[in-house]
Backbone as XML, in Angstrom:
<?xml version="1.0"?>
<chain id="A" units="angstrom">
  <residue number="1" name="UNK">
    <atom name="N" x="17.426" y="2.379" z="42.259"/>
    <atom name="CA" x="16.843" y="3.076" z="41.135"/>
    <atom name="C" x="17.007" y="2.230" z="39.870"/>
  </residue>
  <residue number="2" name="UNK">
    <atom name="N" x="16.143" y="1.993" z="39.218"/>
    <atom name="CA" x="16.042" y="1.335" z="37.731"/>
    <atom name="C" x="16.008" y="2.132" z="36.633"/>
  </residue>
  <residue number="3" name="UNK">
    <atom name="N" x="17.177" y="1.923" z="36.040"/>
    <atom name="CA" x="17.306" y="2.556" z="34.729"/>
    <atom name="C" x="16.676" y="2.132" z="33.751"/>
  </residue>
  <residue number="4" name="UNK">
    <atom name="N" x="15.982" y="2.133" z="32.957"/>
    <atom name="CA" x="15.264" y="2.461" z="31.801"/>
    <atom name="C" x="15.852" y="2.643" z="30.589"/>
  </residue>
  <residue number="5" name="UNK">
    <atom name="N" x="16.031" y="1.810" z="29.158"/>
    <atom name="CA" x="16.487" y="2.216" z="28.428"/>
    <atom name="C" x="15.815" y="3.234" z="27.631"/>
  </residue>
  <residue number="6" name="UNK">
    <atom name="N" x="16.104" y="4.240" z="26.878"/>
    <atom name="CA" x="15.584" y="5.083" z="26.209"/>
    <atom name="C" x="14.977" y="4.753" z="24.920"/>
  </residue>
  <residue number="7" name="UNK">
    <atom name="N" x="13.606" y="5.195" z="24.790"/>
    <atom name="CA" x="12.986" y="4.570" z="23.362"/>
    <atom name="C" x="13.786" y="5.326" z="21.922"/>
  </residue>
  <residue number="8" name="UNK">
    <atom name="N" x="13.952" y="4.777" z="21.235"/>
    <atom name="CA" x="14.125" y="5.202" z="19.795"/>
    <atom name="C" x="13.051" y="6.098" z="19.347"/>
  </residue>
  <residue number="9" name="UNK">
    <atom name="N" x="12.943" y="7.095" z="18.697"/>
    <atom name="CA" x="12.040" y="7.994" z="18.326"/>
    <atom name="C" x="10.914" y="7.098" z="17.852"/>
  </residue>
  <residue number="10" name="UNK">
    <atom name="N" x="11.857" y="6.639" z="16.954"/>
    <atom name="CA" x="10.982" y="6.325" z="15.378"/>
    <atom name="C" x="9.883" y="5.111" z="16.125"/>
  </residue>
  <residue number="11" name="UNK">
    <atom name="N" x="10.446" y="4.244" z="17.211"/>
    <atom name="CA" x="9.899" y="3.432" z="18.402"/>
    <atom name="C" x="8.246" y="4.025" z="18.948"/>
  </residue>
  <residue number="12" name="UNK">
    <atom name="N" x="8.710" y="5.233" z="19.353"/>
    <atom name="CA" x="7.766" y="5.962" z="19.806"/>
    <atom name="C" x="6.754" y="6.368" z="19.419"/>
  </residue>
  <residue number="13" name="UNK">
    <atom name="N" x="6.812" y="6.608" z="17.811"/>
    <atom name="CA" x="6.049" y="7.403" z="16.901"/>
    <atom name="C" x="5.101" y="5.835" z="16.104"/>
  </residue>
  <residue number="14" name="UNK">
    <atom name="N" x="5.513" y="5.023" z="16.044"/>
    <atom name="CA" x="4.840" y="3.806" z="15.347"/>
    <atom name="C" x="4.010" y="3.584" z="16.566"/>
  </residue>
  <residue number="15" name="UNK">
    <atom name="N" x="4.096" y="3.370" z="17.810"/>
    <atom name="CA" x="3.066" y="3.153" z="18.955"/>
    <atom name="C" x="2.590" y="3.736" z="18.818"/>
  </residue>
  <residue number="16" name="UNK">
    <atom name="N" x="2.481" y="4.995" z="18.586"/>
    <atom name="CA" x="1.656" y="6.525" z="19.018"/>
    <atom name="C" x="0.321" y="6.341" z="18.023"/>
  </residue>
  <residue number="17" name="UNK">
    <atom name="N" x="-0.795" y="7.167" z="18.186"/>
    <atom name="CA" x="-1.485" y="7.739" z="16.750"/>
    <atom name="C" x="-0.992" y="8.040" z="15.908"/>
  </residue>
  <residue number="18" name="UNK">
    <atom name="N" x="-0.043" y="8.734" z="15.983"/>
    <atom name="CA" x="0.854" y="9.145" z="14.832"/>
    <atom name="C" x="1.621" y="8.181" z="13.677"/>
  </residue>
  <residue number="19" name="UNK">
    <atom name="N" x="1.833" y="7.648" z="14.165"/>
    <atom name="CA" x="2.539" y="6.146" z="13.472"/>
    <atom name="C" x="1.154" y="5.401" z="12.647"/>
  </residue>
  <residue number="20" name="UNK">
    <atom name="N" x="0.031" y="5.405" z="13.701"/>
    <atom name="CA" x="-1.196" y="4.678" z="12.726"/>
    <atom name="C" x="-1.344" y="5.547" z="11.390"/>
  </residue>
  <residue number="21" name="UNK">
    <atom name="N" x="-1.429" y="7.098" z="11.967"/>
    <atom name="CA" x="-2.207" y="7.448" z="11.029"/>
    <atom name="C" x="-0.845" y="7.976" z="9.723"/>
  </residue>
  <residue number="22" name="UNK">
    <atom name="N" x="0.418" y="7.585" z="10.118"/>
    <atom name="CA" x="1.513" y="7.684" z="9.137"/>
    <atom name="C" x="1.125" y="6.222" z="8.335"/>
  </residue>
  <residue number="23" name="UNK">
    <atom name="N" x="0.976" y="5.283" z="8.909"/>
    <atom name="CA" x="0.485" y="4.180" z="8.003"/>
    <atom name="C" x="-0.914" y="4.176" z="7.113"/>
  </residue>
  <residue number="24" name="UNK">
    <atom name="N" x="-1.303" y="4.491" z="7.817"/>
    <atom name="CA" x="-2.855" y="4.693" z="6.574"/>
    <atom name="C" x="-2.667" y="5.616" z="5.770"/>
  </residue>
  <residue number="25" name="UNK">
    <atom name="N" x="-1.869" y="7.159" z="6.118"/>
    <atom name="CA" x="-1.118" y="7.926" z="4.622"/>
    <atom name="C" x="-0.565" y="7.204" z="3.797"/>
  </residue>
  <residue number="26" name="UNK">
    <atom name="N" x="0.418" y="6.378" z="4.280"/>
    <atom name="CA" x="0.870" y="5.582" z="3.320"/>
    <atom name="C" x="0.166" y="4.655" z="2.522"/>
  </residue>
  <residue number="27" name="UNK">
    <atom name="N" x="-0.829" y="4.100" z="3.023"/>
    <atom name="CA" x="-1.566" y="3.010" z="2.267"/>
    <atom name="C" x="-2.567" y="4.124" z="1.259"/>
  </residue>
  <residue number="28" name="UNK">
    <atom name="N" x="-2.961" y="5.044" z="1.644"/>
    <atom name="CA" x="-3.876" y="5.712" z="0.705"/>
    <atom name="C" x="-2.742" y="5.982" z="-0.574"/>
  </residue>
  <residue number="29" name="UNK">
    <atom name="N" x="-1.907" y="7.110" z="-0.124"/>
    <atom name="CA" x="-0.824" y="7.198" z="-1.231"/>
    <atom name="C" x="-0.547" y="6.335" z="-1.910"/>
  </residue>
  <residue number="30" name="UNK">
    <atom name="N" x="-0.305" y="4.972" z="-1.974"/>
    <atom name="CA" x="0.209" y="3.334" z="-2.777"/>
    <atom name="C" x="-1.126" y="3.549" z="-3.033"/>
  </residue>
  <residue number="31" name="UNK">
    <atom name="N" x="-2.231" y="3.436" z="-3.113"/>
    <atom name="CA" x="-3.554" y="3.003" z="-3.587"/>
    <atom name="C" x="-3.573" y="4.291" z="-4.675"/>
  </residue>
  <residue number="32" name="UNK">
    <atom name="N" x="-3.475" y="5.402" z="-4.008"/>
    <atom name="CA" x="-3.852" y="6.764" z="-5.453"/>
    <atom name="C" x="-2.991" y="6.506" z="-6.647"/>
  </residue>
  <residue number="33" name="UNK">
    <atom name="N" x="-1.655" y="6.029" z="-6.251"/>
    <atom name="CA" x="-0.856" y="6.281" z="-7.179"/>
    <atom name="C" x="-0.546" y="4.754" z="-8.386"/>
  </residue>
  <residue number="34" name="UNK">
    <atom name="N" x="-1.371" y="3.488" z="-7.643"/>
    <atom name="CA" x="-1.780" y="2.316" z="-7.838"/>
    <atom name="C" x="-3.033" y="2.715" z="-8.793"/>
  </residue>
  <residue number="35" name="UNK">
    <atom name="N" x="-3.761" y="3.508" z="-8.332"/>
    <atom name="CA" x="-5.302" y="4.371" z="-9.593"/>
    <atom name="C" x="-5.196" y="4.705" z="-10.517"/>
  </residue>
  <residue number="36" name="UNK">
    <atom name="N" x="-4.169" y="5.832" z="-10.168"/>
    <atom name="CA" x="-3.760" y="6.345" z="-11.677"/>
    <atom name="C" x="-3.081" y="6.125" z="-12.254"/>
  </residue>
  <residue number="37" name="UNK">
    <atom name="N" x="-2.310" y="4.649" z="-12.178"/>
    <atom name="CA" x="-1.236" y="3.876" z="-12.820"/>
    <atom name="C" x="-2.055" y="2.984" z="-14.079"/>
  </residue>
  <residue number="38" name="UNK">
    <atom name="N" x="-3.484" y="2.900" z="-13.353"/>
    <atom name="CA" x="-4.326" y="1.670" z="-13.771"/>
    <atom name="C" x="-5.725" y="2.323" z="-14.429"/>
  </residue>
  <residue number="39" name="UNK">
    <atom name="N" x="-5.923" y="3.361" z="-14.737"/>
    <atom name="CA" x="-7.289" y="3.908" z="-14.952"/>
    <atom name="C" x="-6.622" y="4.821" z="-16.190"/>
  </residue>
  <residue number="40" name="UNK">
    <atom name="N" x="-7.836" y="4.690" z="-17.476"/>
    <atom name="CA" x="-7.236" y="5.655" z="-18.375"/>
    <atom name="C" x="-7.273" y="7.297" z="-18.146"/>
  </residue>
  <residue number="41" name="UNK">
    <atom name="N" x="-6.424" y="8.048" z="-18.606"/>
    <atom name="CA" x="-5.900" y="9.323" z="-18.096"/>
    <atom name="C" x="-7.342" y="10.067" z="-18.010"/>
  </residue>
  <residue number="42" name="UNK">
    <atom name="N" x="-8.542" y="10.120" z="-19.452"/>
    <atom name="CA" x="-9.321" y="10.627" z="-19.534"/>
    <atom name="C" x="-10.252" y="10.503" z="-18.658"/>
  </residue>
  <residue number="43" name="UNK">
    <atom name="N" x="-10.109" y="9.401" z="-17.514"/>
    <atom name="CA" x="-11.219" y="9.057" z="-16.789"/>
    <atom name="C" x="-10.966" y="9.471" z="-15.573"/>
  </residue>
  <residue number="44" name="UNK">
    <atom name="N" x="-9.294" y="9.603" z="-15.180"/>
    <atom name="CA" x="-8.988" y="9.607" z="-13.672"/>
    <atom name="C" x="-9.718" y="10.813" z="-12.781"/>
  </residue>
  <residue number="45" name="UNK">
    <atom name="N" x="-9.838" y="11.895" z="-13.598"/>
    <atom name="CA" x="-10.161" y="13.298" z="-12.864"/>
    <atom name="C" x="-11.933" y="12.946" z="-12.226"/>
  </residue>
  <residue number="46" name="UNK">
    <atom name="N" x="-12.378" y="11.911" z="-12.721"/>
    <atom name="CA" x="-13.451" y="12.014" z="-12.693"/>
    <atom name="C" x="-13.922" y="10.551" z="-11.540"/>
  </residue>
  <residue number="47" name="UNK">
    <atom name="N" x="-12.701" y="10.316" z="-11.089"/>
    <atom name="CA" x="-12.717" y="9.058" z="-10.192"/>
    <atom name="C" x="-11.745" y="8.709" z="-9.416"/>
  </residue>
  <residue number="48" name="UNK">
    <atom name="N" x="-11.729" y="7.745" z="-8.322"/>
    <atom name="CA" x="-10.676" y="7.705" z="-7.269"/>
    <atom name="C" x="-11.085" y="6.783" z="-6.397"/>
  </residue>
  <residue number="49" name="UNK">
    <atom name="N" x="-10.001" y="5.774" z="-5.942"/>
    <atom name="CA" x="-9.483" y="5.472" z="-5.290"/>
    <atom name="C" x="-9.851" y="5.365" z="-3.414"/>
  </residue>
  <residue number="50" name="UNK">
    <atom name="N" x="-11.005" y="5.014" z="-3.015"/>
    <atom name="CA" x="-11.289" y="5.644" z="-1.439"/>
    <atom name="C" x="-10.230" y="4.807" z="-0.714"/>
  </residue>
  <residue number="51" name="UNK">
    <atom name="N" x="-10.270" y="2.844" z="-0.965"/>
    <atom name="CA" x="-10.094" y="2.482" z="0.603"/>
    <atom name="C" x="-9.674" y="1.178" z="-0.402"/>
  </residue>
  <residue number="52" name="UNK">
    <atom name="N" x="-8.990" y="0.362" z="0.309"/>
    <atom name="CA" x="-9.139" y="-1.256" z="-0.295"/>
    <atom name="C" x="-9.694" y="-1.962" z="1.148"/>
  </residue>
  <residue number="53" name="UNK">
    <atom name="N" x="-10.698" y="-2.646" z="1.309"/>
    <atom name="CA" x="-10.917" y="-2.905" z="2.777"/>
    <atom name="C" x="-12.000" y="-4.226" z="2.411"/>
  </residue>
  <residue number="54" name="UNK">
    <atom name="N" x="-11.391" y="-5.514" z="2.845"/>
    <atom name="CA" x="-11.629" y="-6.995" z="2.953"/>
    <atom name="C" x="-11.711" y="-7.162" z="2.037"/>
  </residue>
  <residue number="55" name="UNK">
    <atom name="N" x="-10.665" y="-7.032" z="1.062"/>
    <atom name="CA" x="-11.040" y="-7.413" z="-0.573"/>
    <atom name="C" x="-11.691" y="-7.007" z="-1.122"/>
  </residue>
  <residue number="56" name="UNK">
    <atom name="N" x="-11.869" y="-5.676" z="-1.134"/>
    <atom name="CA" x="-13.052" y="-4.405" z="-1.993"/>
    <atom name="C" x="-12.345" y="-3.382" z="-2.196"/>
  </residue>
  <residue number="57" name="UNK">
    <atom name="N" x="-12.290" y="-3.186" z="-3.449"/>
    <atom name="CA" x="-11.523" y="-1.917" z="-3.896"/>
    <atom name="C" x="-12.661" y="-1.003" z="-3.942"/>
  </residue>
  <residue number="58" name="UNK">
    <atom name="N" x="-12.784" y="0.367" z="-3.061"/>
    <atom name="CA" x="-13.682" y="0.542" z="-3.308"/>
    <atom name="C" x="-13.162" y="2.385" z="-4.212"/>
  </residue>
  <residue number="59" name="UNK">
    <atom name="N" x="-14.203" y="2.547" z="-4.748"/>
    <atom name="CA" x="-14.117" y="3.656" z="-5.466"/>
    <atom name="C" x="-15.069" y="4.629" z="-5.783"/>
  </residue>
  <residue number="60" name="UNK">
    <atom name="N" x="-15.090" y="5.777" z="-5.919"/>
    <atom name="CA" x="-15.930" y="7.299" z="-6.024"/>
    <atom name="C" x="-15.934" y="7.677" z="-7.331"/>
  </residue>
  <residue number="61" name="UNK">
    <atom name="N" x="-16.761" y="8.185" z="-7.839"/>
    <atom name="CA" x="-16.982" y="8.954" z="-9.083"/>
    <atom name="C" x="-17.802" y="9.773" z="-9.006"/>
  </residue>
  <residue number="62" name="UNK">
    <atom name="N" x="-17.769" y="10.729" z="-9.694"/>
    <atom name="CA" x="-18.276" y="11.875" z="-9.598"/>
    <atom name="C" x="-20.104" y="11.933" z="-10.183"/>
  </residue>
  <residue number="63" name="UNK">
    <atom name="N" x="-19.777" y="11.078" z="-11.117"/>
    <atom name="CA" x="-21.523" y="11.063" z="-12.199"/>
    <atom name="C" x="-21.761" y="9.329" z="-11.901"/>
  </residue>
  <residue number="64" name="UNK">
    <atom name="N" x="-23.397" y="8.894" z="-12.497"/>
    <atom name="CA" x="-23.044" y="7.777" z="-12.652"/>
    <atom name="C" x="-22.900" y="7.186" z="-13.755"/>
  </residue>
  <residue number="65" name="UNK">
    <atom name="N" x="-22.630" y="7.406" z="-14.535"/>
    <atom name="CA" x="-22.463" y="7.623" z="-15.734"/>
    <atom name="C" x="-21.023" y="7.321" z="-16.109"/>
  </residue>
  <residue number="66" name="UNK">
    <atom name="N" x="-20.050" y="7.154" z="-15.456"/>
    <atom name="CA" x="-18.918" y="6.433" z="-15.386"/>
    <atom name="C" x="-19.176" y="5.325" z="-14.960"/>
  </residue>
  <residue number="67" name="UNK">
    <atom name="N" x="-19.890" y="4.755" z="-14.222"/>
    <atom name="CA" x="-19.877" y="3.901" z="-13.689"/>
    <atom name="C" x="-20.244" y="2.514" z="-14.534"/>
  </residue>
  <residue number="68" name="UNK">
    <atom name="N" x="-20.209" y="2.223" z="-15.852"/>
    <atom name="CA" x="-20.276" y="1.487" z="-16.760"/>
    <atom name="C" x="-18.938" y="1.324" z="-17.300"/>
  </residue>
  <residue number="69" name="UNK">
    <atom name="N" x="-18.200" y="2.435" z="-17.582"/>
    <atom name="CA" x="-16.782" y="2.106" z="-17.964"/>
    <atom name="C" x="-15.906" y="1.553" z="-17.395"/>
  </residue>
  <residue number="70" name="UNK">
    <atom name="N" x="-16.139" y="2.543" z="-15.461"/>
    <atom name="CA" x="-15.034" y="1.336" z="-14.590"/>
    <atom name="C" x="-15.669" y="0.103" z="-14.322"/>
  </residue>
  <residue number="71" name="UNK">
    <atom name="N" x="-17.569" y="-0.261" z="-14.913"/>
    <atom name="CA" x="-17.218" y="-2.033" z="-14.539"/>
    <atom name="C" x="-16.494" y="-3.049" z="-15.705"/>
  </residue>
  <residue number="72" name="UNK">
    <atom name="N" x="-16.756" y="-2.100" z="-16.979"/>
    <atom name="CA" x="-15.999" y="-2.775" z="-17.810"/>
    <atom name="C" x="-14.296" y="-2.949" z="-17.426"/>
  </residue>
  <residue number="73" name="UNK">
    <atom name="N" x="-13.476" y="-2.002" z="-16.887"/>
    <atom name="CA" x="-12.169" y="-1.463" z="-16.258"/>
    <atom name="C" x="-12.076" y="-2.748" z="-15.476"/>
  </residue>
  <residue number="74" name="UNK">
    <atom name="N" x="-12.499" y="-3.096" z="-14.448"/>
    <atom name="CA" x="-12.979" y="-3.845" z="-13.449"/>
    <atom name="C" x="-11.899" y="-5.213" z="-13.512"/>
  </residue>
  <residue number="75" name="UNK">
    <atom name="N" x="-12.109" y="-6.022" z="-14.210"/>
    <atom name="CA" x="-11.044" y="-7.285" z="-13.752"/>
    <atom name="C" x="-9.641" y="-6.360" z="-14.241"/>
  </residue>
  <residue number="76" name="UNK">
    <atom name="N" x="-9.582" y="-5.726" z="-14.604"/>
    <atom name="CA" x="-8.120" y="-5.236" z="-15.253"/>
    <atom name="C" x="-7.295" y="-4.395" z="-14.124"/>
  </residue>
  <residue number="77" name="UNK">
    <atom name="N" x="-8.021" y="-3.576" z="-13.340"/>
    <atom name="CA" x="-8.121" y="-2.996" z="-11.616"/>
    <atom name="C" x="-7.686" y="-3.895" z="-10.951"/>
  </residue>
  <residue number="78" name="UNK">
    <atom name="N" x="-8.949" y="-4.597" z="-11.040"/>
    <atom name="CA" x="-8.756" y="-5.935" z="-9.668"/>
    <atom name="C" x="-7.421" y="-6.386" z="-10.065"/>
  </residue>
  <residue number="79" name="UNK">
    <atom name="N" x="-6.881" y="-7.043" z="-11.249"/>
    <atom name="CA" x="-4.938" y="-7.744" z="-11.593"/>
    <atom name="C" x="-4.306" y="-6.579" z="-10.727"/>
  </residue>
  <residue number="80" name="UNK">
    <atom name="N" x="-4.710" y="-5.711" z="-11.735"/>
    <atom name="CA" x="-3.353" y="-4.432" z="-11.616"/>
    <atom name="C" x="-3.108" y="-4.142" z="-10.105"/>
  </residue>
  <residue number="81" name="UNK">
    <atom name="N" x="-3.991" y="-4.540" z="-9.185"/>
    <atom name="CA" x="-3.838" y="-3.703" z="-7.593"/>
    <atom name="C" x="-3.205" y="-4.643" z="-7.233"/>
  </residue>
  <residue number="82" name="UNK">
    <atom name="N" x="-3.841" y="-6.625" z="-7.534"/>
    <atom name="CA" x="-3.163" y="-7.675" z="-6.737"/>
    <atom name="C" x="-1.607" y="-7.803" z="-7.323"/>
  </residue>
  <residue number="83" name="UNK">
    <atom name="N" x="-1.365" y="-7.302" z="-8.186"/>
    <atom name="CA" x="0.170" y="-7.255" z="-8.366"/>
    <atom name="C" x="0.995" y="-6.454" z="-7.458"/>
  </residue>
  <residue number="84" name="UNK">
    <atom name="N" x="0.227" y="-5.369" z="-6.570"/>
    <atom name="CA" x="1.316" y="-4.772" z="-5.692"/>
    <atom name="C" x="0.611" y="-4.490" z="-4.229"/>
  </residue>
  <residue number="85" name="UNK">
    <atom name="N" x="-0.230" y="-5.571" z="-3.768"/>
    <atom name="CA" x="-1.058" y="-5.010" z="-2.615"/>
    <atom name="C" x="-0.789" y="-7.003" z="-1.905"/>
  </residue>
  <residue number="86" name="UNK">
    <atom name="N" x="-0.783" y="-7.000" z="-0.560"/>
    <atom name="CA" x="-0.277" y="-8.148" z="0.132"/>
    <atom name="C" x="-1.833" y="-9.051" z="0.563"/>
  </residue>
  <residue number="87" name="UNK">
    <atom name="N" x="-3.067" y="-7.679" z="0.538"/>
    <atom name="CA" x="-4.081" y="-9.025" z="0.689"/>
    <atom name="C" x="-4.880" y="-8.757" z="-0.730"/>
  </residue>
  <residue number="88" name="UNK">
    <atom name="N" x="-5.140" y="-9.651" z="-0.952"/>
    <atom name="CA" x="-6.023" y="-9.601" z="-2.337"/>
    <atom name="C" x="-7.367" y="-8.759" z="-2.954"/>
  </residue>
  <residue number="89" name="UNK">
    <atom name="N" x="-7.811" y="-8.289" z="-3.777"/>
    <atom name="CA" x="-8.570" y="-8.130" z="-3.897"/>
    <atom name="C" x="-9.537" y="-8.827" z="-5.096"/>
  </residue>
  <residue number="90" name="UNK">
    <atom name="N" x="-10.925" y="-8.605" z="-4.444"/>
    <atom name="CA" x="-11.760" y="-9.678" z="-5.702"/>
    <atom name="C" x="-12.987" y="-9.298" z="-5.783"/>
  </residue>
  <residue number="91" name="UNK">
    <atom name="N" x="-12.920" y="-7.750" z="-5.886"/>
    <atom name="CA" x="-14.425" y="-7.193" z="-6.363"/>
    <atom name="C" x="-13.932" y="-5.458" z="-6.312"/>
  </residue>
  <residue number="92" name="UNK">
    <atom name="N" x="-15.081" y="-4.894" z="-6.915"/>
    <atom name="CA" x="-14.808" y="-3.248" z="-6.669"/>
    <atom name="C" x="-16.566" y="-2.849" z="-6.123"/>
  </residue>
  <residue number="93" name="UNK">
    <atom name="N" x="-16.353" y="-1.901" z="-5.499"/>
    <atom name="CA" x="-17.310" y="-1.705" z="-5.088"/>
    <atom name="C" x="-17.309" y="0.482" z="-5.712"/>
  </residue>
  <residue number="94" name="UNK">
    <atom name="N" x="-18.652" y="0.569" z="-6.171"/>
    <atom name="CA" x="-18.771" y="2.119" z="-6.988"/>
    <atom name="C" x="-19.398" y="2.844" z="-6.306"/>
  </residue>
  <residue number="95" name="UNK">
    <atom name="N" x="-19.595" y="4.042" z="-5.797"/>
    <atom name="CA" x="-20.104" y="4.675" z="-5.181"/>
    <atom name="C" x="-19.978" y="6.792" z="-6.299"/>
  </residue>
  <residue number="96" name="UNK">
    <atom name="N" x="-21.235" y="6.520" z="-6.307"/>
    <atom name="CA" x="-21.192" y="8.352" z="-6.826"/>
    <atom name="C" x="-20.854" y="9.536" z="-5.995"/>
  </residue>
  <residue number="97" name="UNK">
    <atom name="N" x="-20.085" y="10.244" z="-5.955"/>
    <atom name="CA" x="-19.478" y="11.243" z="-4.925"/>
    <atom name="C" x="-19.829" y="12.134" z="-5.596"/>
  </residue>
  <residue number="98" name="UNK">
    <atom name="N" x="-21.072" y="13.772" z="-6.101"/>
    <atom name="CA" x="-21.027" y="14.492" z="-6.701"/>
    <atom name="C" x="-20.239" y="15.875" z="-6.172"/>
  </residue>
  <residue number="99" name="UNK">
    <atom name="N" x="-19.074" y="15.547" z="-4.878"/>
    <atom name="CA" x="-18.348" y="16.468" z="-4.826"/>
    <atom name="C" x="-16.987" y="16.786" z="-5.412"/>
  </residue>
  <residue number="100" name="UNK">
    <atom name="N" x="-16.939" y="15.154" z="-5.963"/>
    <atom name="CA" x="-15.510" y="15.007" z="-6.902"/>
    <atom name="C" x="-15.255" y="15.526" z="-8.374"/>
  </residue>
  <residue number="101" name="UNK">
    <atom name="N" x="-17.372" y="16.215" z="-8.711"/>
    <atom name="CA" x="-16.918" y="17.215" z="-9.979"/>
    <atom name="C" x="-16.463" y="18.450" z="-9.481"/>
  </residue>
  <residue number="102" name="UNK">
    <atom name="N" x="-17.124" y="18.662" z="-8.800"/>
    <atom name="CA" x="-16.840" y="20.499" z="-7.681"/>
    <atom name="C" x="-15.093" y="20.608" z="-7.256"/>
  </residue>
  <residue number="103" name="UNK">
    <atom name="N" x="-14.448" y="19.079" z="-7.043"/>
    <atom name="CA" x="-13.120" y="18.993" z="-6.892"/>
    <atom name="C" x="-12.585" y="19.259" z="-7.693"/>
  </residue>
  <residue number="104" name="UNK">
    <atom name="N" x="-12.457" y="19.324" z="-9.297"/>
    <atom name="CA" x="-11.763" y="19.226" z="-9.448"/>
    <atom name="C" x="-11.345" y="20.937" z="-9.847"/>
  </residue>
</chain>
């Protein structure tokens, strides 16, 4: 008979789905809280944070009509994220979400 050592929980749970999708909570959370570290207060309710994915910060707003302020925002984003994110980013990408006025 072959004994088997016993997995560590925490072992178990990083293989699992569970572990992926504990890591992508985490990466969203560092990114929201990376947003509203970096976006002026008056603007945040009205914008967010989706994904950082191949060097695209990408982001939602509610009107488009913001969407002139965060390109002005824009290189100041792009610093502020590469100061605490391991792959770089070097563009934003805007997208209008008109469910993020109904959100709030």
């Amino acid at each position: 008979m072959i004994r088997r050592r016993a997995k560590d929980i925490r072992q178990l749970l990083q293989q699992s789905k569970l572990g992926s999708m504990r890591e992508r909570t985490e990466q969203l959370q560092l990114w929201q809280r990376l947003w509203h570290q970096s976006v002026p207060a008056d603007l945040a309710p009205f914008c967010r944070c989706t994904a950082v994915s191949q060097g695209v910060l990408k982001v939602a707003v509610a009107s488009a009509a913001w969407i002139p302020r965060l390109r002005m925002l824009e290189p100041h984003l792009i610093d502020y994220f590469n100061q605490f994110l391991e792959q770089p980013v070097h563009a934003m990408e805007i997208k209008v979400d008109p469910g993020l006025s109904r959100a709030r």
